[in-house]
N, CA, C and O of each residue as an XYZ file, in Angstrom:
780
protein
N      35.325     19.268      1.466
C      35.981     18.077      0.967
C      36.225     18.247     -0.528
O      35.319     18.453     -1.335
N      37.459     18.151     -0.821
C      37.692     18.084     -2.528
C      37.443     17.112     -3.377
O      37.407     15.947     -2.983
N      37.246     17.424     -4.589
C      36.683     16.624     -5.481
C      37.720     15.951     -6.422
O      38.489     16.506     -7.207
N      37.557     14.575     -6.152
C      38.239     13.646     -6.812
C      39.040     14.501     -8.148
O      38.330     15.263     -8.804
N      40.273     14.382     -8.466
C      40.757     14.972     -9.677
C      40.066     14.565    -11.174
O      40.116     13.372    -11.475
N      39.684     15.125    -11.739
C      39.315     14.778    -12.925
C      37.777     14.141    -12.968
O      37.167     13.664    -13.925
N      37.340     14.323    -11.459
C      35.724     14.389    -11.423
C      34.810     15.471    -11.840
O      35.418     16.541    -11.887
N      33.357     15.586    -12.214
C      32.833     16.188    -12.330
C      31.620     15.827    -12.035
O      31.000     14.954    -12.644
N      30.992     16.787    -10.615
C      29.993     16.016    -10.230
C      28.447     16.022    -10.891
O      27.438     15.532    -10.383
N      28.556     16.673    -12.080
C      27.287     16.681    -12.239
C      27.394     15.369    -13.365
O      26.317     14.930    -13.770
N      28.292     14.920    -13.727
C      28.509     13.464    -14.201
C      28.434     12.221    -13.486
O      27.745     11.214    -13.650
N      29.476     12.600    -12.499
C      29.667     11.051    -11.483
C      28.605     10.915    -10.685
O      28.085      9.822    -10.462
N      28.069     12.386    -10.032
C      26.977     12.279     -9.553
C      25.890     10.769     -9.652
O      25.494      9.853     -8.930
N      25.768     11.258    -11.027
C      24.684     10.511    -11.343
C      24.968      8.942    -12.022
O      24.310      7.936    -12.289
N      26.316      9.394    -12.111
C      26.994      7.623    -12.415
C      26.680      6.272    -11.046
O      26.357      5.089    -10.936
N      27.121      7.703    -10.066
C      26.906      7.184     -8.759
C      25.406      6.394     -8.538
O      25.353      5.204     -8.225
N      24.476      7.046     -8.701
C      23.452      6.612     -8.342
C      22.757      5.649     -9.391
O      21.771      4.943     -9.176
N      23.597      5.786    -10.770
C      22.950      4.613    -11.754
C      24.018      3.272    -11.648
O      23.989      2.367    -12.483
N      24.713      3.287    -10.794
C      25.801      2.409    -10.663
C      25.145      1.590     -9.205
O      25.071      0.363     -9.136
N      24.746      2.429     -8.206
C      23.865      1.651     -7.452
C      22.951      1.180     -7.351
O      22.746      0.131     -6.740
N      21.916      2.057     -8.115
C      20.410      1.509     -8.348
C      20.708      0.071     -9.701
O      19.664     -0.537     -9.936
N      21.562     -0.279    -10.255
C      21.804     -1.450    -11.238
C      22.652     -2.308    -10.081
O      22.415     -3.501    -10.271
N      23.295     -2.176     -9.277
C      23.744     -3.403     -8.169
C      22.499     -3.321     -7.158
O      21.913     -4.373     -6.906
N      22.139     -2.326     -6.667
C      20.792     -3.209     -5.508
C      19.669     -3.704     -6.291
O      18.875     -4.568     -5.920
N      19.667     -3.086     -7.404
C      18.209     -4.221     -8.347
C      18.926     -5.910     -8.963
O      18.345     -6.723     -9.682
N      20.406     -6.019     -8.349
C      20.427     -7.395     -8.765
C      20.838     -7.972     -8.005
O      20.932     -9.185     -8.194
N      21.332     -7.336     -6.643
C      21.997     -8.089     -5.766
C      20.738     -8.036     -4.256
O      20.346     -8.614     -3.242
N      20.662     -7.452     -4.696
C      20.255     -6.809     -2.905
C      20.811     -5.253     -2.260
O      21.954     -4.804     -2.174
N      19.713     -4.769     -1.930
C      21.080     -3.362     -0.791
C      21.785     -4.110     -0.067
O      22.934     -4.013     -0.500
N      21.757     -4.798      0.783
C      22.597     -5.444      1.662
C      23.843     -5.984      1.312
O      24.933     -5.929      1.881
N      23.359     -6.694     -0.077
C      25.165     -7.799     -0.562
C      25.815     -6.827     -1.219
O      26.730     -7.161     -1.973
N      25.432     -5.268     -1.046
C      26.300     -4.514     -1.911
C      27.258     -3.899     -0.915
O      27.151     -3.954      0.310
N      27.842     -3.536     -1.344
C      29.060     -2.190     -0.755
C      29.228     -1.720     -1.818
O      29.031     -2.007     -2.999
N      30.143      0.060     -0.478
C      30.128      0.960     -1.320
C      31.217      0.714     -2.068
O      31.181      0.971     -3.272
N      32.023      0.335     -1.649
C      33.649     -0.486     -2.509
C      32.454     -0.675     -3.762
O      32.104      0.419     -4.204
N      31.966     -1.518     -4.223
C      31.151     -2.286     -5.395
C      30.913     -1.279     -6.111
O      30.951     -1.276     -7.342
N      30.551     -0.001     -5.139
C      29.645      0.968     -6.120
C      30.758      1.847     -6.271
O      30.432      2.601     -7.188
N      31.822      2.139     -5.893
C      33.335      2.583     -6.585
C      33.724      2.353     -7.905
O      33.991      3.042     -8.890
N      33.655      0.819     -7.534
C      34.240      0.001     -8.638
C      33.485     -0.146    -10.189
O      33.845     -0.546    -11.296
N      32.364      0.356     -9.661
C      31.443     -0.058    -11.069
C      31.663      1.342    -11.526
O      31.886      1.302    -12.736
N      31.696      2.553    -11.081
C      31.768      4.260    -11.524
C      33.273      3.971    -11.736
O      33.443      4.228    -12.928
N      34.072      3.701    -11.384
C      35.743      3.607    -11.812
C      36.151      4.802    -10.916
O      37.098      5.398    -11.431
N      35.745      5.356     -9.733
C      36.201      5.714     -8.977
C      36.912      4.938     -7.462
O      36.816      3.769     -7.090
N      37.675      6.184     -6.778
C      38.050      5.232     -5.124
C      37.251      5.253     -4.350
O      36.617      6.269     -4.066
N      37.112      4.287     -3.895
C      35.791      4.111     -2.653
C      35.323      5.357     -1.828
O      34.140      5.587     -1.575
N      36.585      6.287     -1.360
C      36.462      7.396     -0.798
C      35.549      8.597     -1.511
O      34.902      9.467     -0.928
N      35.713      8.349     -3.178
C      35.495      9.522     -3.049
C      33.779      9.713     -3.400
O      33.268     10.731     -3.868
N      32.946      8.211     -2.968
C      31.662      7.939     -3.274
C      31.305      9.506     -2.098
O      30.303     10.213     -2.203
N      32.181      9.660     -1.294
C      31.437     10.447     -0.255
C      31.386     11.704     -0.641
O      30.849     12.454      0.173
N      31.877     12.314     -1.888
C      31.892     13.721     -2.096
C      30.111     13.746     -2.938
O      29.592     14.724     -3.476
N      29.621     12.590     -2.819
C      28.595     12.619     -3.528
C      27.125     12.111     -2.798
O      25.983     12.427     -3.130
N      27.582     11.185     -1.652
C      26.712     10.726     -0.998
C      27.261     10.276      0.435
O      28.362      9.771      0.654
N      25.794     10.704      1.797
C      26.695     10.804      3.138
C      27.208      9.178      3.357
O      28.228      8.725      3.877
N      26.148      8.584      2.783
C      26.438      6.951      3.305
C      25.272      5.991      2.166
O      24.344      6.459      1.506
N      25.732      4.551      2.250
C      24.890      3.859      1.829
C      23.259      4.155      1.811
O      22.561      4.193      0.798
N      22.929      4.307      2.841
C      21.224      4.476      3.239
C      20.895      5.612      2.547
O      20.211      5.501      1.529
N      21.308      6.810      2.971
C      21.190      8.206      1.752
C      20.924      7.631      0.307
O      19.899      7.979     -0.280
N      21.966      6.615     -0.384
C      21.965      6.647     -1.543
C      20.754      6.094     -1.839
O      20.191      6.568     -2.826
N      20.166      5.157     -1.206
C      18.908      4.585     -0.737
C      18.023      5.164     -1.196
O      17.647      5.188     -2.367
N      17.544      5.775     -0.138
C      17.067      6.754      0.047
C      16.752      7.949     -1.468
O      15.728      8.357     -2.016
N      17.301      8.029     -1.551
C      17.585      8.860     -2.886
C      17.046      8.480     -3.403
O      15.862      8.817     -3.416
N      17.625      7.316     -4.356
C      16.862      6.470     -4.937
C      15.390      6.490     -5.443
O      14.786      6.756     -6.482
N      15.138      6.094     -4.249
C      13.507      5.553     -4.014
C      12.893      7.077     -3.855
O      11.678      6.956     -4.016
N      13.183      8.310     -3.635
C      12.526      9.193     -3.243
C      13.031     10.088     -5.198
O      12.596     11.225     -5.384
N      13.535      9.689     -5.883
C      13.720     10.380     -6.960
C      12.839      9.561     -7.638
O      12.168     10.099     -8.518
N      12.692      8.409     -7.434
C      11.410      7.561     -8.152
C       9.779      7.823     -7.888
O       8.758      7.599     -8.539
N      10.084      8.429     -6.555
C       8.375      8.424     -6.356
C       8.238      9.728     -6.814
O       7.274      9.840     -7.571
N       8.968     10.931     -6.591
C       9.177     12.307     -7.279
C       8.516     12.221     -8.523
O       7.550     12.830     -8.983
N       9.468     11.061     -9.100
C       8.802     11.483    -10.585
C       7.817     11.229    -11.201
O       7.349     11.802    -12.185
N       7.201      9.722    -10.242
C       5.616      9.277    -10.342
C       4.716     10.073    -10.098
O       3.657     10.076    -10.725
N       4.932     10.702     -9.353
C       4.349     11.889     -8.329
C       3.945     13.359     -9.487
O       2.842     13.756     -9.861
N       5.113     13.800     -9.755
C       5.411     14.578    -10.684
C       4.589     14.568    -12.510
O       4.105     15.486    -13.172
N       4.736     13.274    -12.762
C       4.731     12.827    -14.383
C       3.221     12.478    -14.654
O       2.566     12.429    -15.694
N       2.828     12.194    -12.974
C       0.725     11.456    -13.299
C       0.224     12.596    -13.402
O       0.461     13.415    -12.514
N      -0.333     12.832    -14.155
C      -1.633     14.102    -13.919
C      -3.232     13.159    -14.297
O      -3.551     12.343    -15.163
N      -3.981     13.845    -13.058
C      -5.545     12.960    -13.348
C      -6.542     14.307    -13.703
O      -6.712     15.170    -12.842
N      -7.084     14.391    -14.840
C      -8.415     15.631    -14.803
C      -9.620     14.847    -13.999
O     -10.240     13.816    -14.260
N      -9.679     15.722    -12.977
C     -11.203     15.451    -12.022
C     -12.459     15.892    -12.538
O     -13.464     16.074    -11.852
N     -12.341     16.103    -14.116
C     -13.366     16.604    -14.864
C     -13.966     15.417    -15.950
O     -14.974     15.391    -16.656
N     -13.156     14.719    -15.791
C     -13.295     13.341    -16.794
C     -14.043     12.279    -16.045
O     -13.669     12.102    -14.886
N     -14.988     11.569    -16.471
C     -15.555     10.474    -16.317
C     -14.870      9.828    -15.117
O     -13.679     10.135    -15.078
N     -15.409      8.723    -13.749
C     -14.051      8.331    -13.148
C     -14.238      7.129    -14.137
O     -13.818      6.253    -13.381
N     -14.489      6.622    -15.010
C     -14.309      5.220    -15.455
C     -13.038      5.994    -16.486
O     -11.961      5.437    -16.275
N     -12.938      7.024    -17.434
C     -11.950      7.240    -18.236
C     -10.553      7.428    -17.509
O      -9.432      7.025    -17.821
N     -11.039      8.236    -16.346
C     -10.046      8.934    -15.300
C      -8.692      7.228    -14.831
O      -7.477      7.128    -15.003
N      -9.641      6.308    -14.284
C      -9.229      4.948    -13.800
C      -8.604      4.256    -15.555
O      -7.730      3.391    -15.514
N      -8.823      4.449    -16.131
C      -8.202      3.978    -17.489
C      -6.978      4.699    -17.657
O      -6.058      3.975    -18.035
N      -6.650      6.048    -17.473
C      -5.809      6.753    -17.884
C      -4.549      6.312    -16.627
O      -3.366      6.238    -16.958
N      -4.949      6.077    -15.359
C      -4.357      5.688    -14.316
C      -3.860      4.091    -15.078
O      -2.730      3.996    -15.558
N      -4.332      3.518    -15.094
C      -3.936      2.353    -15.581
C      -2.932      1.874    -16.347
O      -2.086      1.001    -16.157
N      -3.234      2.775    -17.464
C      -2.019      3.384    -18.468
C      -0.892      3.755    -18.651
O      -0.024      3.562    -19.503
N      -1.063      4.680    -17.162
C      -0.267      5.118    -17.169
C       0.914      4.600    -15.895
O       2.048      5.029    -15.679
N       0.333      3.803    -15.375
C       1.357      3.803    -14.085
C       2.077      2.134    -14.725
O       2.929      1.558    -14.049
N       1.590      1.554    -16.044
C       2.121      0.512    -16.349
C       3.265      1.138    -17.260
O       4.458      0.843    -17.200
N       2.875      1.745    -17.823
C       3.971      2.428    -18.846
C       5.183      3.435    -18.057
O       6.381      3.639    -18.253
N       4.654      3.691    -17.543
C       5.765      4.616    -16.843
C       6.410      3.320    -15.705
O       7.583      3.673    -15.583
N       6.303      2.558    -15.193
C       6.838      1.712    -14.700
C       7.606      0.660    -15.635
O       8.758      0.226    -15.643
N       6.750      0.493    -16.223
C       7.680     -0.555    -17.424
C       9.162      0.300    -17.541
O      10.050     -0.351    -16.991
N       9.661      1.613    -18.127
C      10.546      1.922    -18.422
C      11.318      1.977    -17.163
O      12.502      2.059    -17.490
N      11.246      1.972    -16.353
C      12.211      1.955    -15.049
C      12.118      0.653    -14.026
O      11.710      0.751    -12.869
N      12.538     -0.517    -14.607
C      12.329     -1.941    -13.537
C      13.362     -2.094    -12.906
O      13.662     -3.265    -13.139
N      14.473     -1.477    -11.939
C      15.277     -1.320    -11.249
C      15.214     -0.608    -10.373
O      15.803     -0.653     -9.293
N      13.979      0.629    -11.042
C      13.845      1.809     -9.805
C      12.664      0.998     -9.067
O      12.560      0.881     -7.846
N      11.944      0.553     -9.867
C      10.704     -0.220     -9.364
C      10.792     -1.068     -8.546
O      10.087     -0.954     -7.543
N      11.687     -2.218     -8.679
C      11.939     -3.413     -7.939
C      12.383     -2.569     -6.304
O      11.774     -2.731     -5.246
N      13.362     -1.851     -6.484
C      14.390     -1.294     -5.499
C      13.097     -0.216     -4.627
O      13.372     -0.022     -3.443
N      12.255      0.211     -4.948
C      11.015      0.931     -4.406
C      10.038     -0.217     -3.665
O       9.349     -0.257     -2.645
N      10.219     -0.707     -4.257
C       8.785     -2.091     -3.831
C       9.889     -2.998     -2.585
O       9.339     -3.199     -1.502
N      10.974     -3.381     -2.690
C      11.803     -5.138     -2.217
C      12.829     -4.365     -1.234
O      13.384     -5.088     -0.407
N      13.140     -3.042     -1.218
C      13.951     -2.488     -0.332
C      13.548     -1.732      0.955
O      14.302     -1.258      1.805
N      12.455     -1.722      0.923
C      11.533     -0.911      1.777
C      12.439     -1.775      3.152
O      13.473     -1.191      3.474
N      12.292     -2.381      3.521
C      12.800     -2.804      4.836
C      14.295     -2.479      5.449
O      14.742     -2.866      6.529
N      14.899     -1.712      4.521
C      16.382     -1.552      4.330
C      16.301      0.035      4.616
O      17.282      0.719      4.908
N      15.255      0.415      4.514
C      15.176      2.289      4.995
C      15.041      2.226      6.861
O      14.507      1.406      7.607
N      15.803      3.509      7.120
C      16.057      3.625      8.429
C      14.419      4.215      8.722
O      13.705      4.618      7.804
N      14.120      4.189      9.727
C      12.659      4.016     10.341
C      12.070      5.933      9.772
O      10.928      6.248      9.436
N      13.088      6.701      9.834
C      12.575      7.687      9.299
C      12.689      7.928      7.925
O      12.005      8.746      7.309
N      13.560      7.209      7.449
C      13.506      7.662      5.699
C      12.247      6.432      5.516
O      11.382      6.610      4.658
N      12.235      5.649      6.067
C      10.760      5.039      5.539
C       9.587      5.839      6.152
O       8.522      5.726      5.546
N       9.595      6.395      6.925
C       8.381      7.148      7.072
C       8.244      8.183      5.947
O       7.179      8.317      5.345
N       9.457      8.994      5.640
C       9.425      9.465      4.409
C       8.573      9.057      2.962
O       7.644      9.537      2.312
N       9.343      8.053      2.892
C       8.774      7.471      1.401
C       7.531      6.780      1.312
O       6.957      6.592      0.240
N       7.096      6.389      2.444
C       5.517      5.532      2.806
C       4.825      6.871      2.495
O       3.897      6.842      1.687
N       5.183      8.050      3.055
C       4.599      8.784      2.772
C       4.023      9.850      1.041
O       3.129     10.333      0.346
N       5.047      9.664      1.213
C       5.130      9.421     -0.856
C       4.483      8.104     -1.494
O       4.202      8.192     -2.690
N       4.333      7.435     -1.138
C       3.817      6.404     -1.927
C       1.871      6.569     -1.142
O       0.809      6.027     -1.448
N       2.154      7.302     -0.377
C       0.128      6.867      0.139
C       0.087      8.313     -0.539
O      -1.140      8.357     -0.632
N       0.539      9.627     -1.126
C       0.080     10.627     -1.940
C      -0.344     10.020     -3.313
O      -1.397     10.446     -3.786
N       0.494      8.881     -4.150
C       0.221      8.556     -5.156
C      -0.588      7.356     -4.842
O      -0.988      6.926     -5.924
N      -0.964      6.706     -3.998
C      -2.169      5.584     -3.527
C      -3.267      6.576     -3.532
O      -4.247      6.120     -4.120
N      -3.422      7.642     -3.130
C      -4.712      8.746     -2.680
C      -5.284      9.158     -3.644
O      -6.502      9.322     -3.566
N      -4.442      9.519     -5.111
C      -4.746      9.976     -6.412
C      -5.640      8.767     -6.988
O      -6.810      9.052     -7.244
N      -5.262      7.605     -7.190
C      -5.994      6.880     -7.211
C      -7.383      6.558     -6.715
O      -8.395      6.592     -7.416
N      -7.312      6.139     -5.021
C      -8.356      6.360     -4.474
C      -9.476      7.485     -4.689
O     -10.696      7.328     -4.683
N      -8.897      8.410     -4.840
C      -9.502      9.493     -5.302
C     -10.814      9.293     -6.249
O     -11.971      9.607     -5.971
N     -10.184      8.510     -7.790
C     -10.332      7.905     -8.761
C     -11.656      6.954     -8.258
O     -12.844      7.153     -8.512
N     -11.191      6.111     -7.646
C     -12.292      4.931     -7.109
C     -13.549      5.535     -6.101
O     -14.747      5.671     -6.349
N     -12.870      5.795     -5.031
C     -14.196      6.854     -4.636
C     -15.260      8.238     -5.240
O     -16.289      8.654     -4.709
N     -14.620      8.710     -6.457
C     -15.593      9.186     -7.214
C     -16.765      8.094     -8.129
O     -17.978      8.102     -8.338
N     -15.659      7.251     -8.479
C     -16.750      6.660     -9.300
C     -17.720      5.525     -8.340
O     -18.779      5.118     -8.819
N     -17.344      5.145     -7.208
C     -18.637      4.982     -5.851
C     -19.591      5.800     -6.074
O     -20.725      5.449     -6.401
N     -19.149      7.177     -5.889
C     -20.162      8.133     -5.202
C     -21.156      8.227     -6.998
O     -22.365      8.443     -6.915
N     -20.675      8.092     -8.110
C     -21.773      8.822     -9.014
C     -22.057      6.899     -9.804
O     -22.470      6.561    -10.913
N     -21.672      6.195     -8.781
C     -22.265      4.357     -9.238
C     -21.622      3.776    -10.498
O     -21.849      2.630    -10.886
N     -20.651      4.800    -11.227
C     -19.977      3.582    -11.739
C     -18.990      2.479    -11.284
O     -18.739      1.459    -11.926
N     -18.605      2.734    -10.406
C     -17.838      1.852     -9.511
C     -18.311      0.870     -8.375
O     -18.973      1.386     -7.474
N     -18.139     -0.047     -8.326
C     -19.243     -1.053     -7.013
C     -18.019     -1.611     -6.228
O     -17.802     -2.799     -6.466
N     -16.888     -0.814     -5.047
C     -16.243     -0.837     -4.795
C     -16.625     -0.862     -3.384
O     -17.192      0.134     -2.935
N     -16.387     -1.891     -2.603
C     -16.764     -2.248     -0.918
C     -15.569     -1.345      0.294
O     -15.705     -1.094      1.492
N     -14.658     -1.107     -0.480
C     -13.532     -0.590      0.369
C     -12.403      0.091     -0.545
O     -11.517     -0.491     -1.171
N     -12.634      1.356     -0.473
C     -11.146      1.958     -1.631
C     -10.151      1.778     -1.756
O      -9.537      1.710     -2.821
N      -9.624      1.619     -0.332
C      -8.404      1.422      0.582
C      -7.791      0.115     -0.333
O      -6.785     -0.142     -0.995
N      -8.934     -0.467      0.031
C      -8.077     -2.291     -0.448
C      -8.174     -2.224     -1.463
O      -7.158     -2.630     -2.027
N      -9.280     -1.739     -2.418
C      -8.663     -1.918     -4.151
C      -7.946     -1.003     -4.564
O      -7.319     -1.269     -5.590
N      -7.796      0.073     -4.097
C      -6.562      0.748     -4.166
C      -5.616     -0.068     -4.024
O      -5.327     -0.416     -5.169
N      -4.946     -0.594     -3.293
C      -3.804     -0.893     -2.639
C      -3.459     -2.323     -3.994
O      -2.420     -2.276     -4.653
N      -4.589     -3.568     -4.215
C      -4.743     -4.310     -5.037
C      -4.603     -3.701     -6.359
O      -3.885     -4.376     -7.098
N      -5.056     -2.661     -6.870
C      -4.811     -2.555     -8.560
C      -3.415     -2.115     -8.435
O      -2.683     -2.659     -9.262
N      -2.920     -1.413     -7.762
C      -1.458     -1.033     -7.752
C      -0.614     -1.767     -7.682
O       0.328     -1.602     -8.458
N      -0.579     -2.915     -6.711
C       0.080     -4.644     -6.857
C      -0.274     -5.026     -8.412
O       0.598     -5.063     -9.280
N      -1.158     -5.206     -8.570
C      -1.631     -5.706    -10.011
C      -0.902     -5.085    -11.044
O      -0.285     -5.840    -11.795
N      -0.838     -3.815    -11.253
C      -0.233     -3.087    -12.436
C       1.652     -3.208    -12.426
O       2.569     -3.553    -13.172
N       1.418     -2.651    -11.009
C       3.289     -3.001    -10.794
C       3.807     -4.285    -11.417
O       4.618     -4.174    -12.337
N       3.493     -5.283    -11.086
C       3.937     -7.005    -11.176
C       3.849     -6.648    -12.868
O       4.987     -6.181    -12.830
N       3.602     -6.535    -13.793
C       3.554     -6.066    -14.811
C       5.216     -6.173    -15.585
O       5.582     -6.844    -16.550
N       6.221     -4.910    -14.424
C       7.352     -4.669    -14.782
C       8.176     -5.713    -14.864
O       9.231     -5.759    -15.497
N       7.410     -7.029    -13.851
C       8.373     -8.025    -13.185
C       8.995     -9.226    -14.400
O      10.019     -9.907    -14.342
N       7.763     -9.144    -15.646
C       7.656     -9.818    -16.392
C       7.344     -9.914    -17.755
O       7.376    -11.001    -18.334
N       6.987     -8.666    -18.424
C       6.953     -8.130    -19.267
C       8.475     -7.847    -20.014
O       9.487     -7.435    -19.446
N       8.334     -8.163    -21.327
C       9.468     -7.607    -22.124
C       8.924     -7.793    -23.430
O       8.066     -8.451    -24.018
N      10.309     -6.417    -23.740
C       9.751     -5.729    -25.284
C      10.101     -7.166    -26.339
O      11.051     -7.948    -26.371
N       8.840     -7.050    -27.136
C       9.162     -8.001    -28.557
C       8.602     -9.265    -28.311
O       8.652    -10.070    -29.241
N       7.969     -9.682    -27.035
C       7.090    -10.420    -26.785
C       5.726    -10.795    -27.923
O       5.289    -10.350    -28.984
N       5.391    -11.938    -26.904
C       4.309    -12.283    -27.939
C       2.860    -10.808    -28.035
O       2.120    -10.562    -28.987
N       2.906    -10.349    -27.136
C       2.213     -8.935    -26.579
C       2.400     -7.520    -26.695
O       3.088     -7.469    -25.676
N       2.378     -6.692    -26.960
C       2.757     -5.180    -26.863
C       2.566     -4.890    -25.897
O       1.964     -5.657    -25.145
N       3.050     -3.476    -25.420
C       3.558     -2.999    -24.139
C       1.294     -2.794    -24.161
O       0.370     -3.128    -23.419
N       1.437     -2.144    -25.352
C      -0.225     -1.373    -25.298
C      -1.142     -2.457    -25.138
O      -2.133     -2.286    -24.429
N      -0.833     -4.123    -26.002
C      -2.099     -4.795    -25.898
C      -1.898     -5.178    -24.281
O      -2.913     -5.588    -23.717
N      -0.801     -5.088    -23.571
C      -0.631     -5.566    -22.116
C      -1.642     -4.534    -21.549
O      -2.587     -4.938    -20.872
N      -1.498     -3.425    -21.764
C      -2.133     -1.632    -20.716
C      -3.910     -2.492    -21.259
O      -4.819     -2.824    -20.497
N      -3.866     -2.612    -22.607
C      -5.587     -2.979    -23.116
C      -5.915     -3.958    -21.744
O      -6.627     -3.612    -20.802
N      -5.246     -5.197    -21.875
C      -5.545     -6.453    -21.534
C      -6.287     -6.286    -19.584
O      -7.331     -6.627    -19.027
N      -4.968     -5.554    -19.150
C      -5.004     -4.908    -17.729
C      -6.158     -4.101    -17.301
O      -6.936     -4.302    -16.369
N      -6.117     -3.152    -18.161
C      -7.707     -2.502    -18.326
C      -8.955     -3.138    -17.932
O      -9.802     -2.907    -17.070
N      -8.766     -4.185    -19.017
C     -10.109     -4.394    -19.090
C     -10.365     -5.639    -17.428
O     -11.440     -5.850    -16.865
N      -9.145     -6.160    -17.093
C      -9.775     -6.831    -15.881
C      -9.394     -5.750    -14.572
O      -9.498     -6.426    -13.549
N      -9.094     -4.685    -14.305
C      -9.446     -3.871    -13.685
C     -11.094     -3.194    -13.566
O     -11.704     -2.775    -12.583
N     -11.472     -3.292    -14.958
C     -12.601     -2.570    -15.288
C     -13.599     -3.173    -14.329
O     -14.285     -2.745    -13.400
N     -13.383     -4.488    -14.997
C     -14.381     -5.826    -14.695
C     -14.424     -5.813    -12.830
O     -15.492     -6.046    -12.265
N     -13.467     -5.591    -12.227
C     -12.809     -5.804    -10.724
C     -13.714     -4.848    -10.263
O     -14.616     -5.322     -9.572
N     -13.744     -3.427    -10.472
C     -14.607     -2.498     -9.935
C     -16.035     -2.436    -10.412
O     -16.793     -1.934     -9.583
N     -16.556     -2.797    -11.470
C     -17.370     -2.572    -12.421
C     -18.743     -2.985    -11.486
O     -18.686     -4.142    -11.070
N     -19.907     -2.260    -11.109
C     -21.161     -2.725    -10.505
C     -21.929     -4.217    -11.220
O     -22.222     -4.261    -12.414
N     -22.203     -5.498    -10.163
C     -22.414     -6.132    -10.799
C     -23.937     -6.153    -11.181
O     -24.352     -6.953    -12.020
């Protein structure tokens, strides 16, 4: 299939996919079309396809270039304290989320919009970066700094907790991005902390 005249895909490419991921983080996947996502790149509807097979792909994409890079960007040393280890997690999955609240929203609110195997896909990506964590919490069980009844569920809970973060947070606030990561910290700490 030829490429739109005066395209270049390692440009539109990615126009493509920042042109969709900014309409499904405000509309919905559903109230969008690909017409919409033409129109916002200043291309013809047709030629979204030299770039992507269909709506769901772009989806798809999406959400799987987001967890990539969560995936990719966390590093935990299993040599560190787990109470420092769970701080650095903390830190880091607020900050690195803060800068992307479109990829975030569209990862978290679209999940139901993936075809039964690209969500098996990405569930699956998201319980590798739930596990790193856990990881985190079940060490610090096993050597008692942690007084944690079930990993699973506070796993699953600090990660709700930190995410919601993106939902509402903005720069120049009465808060810093850092006194927010402090603030979070410390009632995470408190959440696991042996009483």
């Amino acid at each position: 299939m030829a490429r739109t005249a005066g395209s270049h895909s390692d440009i539109t490419g990615p126009r493509v996919r920042a042109a969709a991921q900014k309409l499904f983080a405000a509309r919905g996947f559903a109230a969008v079309s690909m017409r919409e996502i033409a129109r916002e790149v200043g291309v013809q509807a047709g030629a979204l396809y030299n770039y992507t097979a269909d709506k769901q792909s772009l989806l798809f994409d999406l959400m799987q270039s987001h967890l990539e890079a969560l995936l990719q960007t966390f590093e935990d040393d299993p040599t560190a304290t787990p109470e420092a280890r769970l701080e650095h997690f903390v830190r880091f999955h607020i900050r690195f989320h803060h800068d992307r609240p479109d990829a975030v929203f569209i990862a978290y609110m679209e999940l139901r919009n993936l075809t039964s195997d690209n969500f098996a896909r990405i569930e699956a990506m998201r319980g590798a970066y739930e596990d790193r964590l856990e990881a985190i919490l079940r060490a610090g069980v096993t050597d008692g700094s942690f007084d944690v009844a079930d990993t699973k569920i506070a796993t699953l809970a600090v990660i709700a907790m930190l995410t919601g973060v993106s939902t509402w947070f903005r720069s120049g606030g009465r808060l810093s991005l850092q006194d927010v990561e402090a603030e979070y910290w410390q009632m995470v700490r408190k959440a696991v902390a042996p009483s």
